[in-house]
C-alpha positions as CSV (number, residue, x, y, z in Angstrom):
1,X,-106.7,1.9,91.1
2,X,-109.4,0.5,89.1
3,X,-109.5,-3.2,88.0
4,X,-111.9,-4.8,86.0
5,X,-112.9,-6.4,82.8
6,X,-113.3,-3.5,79.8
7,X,-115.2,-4.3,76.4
8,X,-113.1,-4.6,73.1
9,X,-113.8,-1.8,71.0
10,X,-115.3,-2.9,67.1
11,X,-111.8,-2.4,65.5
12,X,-109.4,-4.3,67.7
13,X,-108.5,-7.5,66.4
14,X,-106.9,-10.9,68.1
15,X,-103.6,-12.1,67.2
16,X,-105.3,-15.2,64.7
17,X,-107.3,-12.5,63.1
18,X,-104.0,-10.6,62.4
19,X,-102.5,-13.2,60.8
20,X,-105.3,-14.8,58.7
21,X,-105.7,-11.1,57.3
22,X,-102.2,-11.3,56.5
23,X,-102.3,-14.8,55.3
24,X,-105.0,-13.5,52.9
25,X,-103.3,-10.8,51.7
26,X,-99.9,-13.2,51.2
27,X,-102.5,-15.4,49.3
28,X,-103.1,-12.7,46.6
29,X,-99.8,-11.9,46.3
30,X,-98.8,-14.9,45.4
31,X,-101.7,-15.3,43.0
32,X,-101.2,-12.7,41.2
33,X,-97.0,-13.7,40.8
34,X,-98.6,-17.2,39.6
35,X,-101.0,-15.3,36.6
36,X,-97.6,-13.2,36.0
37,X,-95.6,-16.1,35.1
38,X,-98.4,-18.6,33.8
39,X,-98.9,-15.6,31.3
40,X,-95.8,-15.3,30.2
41,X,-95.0,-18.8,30.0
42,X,-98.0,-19.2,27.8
43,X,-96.7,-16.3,25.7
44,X,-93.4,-18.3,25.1
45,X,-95.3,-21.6,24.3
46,X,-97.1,-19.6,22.1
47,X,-93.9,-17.9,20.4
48,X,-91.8,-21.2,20.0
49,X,-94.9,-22.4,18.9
50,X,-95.0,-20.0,15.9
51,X,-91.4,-20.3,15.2
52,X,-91.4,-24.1,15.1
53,X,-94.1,-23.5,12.6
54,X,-92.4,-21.2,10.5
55,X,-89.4,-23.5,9.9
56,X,-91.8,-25.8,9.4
57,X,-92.9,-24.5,6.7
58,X,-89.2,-23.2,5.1
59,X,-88.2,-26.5,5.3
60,X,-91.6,-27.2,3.2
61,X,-91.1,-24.3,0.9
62,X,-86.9,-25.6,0.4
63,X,-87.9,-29.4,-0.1
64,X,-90.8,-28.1,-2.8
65,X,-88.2,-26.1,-4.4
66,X,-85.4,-28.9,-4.8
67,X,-87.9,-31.1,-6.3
68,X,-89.5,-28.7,-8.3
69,X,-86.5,-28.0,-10.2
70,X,-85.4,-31.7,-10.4
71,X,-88.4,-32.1,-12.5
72,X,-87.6,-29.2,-14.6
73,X,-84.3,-30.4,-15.1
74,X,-85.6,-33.9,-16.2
75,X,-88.3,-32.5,-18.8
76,X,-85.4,-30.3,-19.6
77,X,-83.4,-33.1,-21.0
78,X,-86.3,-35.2,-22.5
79,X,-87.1,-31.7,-24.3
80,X,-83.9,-31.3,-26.1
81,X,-82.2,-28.7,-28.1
82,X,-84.5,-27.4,-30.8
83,X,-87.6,-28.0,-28.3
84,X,-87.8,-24.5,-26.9
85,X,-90.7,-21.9,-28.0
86,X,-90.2,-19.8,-25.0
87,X,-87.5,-18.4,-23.2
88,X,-87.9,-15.1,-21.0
89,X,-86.7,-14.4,-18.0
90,X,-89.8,-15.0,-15.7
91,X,-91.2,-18.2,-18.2
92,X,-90.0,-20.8,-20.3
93,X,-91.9,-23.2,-22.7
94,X,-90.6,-26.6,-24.6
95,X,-92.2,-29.6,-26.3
96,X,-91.4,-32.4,-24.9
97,X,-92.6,-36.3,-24.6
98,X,-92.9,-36.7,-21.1
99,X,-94.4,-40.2,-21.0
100,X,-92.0,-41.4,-23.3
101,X,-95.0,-42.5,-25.5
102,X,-93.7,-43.7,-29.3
103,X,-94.9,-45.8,-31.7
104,X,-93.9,-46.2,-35.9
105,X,-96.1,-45.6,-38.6
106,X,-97.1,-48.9,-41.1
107,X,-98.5,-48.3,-44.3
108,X,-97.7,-45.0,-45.9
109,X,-100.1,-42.2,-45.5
110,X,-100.9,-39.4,-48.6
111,X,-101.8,-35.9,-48.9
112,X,-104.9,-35.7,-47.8
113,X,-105.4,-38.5,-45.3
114,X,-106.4,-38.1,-41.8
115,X,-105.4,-41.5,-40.4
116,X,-102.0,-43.0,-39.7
117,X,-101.6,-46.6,-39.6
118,X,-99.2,-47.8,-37.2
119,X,-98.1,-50.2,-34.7
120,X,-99.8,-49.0,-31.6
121,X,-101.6,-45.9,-31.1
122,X,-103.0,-46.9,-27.2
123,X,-101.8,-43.7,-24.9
124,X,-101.9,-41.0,-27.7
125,X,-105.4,-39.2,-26.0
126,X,-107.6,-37.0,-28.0
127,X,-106.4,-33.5,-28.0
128,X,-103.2,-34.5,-28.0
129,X,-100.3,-33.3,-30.2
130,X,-98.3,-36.1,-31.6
131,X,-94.9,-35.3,-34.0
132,X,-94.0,-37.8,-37.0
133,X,-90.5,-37.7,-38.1
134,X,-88.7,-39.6,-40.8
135,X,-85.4,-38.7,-42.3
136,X,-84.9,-34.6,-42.5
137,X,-88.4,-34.2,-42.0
138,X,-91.2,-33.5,-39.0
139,X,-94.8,-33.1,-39.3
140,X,-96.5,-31.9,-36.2
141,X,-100.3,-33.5,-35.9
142,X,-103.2,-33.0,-33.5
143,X,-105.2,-35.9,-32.5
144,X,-109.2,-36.0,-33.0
145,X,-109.4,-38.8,-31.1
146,X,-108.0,-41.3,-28.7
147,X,-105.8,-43.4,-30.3
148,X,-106.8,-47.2,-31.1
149,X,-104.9,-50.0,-31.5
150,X,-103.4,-49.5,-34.9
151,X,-104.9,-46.1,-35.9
152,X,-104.6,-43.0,-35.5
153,X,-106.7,-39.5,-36.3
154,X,-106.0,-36.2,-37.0
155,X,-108.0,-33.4,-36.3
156,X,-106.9,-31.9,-40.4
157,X,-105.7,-33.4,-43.5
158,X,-102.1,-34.5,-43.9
159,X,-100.4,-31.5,-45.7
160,X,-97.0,-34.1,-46.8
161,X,-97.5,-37.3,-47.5
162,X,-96.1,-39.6,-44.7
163,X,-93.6,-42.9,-45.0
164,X,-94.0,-46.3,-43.4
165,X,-91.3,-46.9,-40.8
166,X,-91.9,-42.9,-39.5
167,X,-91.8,-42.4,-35.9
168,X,-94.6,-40.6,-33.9
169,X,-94.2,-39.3,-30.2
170,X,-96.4,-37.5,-28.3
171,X,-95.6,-33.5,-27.7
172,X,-96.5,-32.5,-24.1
173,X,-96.0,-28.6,-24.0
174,X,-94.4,-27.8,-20.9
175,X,-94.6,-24.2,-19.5
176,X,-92.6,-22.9,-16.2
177,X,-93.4,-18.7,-15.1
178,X,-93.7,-17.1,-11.6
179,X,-96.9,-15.4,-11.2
180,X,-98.8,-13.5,-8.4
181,X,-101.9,-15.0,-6.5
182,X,-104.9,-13.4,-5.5
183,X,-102.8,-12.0,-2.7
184,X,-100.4,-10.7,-4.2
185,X,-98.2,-13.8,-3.4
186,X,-95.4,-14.6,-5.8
187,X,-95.3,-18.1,-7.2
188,X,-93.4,-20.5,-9.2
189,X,-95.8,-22.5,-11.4
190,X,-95.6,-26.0,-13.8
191,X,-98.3,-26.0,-16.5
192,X,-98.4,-29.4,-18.9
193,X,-100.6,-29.1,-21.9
194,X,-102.9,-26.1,-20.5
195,X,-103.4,-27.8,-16.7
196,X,-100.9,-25.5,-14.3
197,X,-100.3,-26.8,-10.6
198,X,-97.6,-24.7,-8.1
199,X,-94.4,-25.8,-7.3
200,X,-93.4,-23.1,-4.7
201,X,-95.4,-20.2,-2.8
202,X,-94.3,-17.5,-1.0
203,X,-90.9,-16.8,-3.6
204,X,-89.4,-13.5,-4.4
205,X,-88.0,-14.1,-7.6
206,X,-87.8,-16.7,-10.2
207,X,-85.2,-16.0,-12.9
208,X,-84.4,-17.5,-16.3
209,X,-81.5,-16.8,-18.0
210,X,-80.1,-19.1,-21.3
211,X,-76.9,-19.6,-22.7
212,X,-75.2,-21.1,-25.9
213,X,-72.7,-23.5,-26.3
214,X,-69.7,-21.3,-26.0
215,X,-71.3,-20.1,-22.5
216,X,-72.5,-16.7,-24.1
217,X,-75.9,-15.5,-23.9
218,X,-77.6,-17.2,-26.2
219,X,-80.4,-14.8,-28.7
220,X,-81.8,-17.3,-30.9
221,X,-84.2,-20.1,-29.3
222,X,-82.2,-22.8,-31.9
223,X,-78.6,-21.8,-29.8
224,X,-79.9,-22.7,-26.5
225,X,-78.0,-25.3,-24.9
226,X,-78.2,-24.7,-21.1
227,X,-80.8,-22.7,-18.9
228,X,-79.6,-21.5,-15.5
229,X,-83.0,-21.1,-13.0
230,X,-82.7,-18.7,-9.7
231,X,-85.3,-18.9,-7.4
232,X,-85.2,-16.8,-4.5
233,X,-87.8,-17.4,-1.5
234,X,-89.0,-14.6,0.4
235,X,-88.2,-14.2,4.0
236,X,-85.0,-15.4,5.0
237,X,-83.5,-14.8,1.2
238,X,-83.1,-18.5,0.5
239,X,-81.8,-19.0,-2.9
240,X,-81.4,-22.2,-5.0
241,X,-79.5,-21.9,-8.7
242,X,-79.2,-24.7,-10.7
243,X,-77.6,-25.2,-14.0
244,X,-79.5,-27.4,-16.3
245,X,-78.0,-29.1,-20.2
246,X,-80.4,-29.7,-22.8
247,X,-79.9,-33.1,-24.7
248,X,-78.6,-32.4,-28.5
C-alpha cells in the first residue's frame, strides 16, 4: 500500500470555502427578498399617499361647495323678488346691492340733468349702475364717474325728473353658470359686474330649477320666489341641494 501526500486538484474546495460560497449566495438571496419588499412597501407609501391626497382634495372641493352656495343664498336674499333677469337651468342672473351702499337724493333733479345731489355719493365707483326709487317709480342710472361727496354723474341725461328724498343704491349684477375649462373640466362659476372667479372645479352638474309661491314651476321671472341649486361633483357622486327664499 502506497502512502503519501497527493496534490489537491484546481476544483476541490475546503470546508470555509464551502461555506463562504454559500454565505454569498444566502447574501443575495436575502438581498433580493429586501428590494422585493422595500419595493412594495414604497408602492403602498406611494398609494396611501395618493389616496390621502385625493380626499384631500374632496374635502376641498365639499368645503368650496358649502360656501359657495352660502354666498349665493345671501346675494339671493339681498337680490329680492323682482331682481332676477336670468333664470335657466345651468345660469342665473339678479341685481342686487351687495355692499349695502345707499344714500338719498337732496335737491330735485329735471329732465335733462346729469347730476343728482344727494347726501353722500362716496362708494358709488364709476361704471357703476346705481337705481333711484321713490314712491311707484325706479329709474336705473349708470355712473360716469366716481361718486363725490354730495354729487353724483350719469353717464346720459335723466329721462324723468327725479324727487328730493329719492333713494339711490348701487346694482351689482350677479351671475352664477357652470361652464367647461380649457380641459374640458366642468365648473361652477360667480361673476359680479363682468369679473367671474370659480367656486368649485371638477363638478358634474350644476342645476337650477325655480319655483313660485304655491311651489309650482314658476314661467315668469316676476313669480319667482324660491330657487332650488343641485350641484353634483364628479367622482364619488357627491351632491349638495339647497333650497334658497328670495326676500319680497
Amino acid at each position: 500500500m502506497r502512502t503519501g501526500w497527493y496534490p489537491r486538484g484546481p476544483h476541490h474546495r475546503t470546508g470555509a470555502g464551502a461555506e463562504a460560497g454559500a454565505s454569498l449566495m444566502e447574501l443575495m438571496f436575502a438581498m433580493a427578498a429586501g428590494l422585493v419588499i422595500l419595493c412594495a412597501t414604497l408602492y403602498a407609501l406611494s398609494y396611501f399617499q395618493q389616496q390621502f391626497m385625493k380626499q384631500q382634495r374632496e374635502v376641498a372641493q365639499q368645503q368650496d361647495l358649502r360656501l359657495g352656495l352660502e354666498v349665493l343664498e345671501q346675494e339671493l336674499r339681498l337680490a329680492g323678488t323682482g331682481s332676477l333677469t336670468t333664470a335657466a337651468s345651468d345660469s342665473l342672473e339678479f341685481w342686487a346691492n351687495l355692499q349695502g351702499l345707499t344714500t338719498t337724493v337732496t335737491a330735485a333733479a329735471a329732465i335733462g340733468q346729469t347730476t343728482l345731489s344727494v347726501e353722500d355719493g362716496r362708494g358709488l365707483e364709476d361704471r357703476k349702475t346705481i337705481v333711484a326709487c321713490w314712491a311707484e317709480h325706479c329709474e336705473t342710472l349708470a355712473l360716469a364717474r366716481d361718486g363725490q361727496r354730495y354729487l353724483l354723474t350719469m353717464t346720459q341725461p335723466l329721462t324723468r325728473s327725479i324727487p328730493s328724498g329719492a333713494s339711490v343704491s348701487l346694482l351689482n349684477r350677479v351671475r352664477y353658470y357652470s361652464r367647461r375649462d380649457n380641459q374640458d373640466v366642468l365648473r361652477l362659476l360667480r361673476q359680479v359686474d363682468g369679473g367671474a372667479s370659480v367656486l368649485v372645479r371638477d363638478i358634474r352638474e350644476a342645476r337650477f330649477s325655480y319655483r313660485d309661491e304655491m311651489g309650482q314651476v314658476a314661467t315668469e321671472l316676476a313669480r319667482v320666489k324660491l330657487v332650488i341649486v343641485e350641484v353634483t361633483i364628479a367622482g364619488r357622486g357627491i351632491r349638495a341641494v339647497r333650497e334658497m327664499s328670495l326676500r319680497t
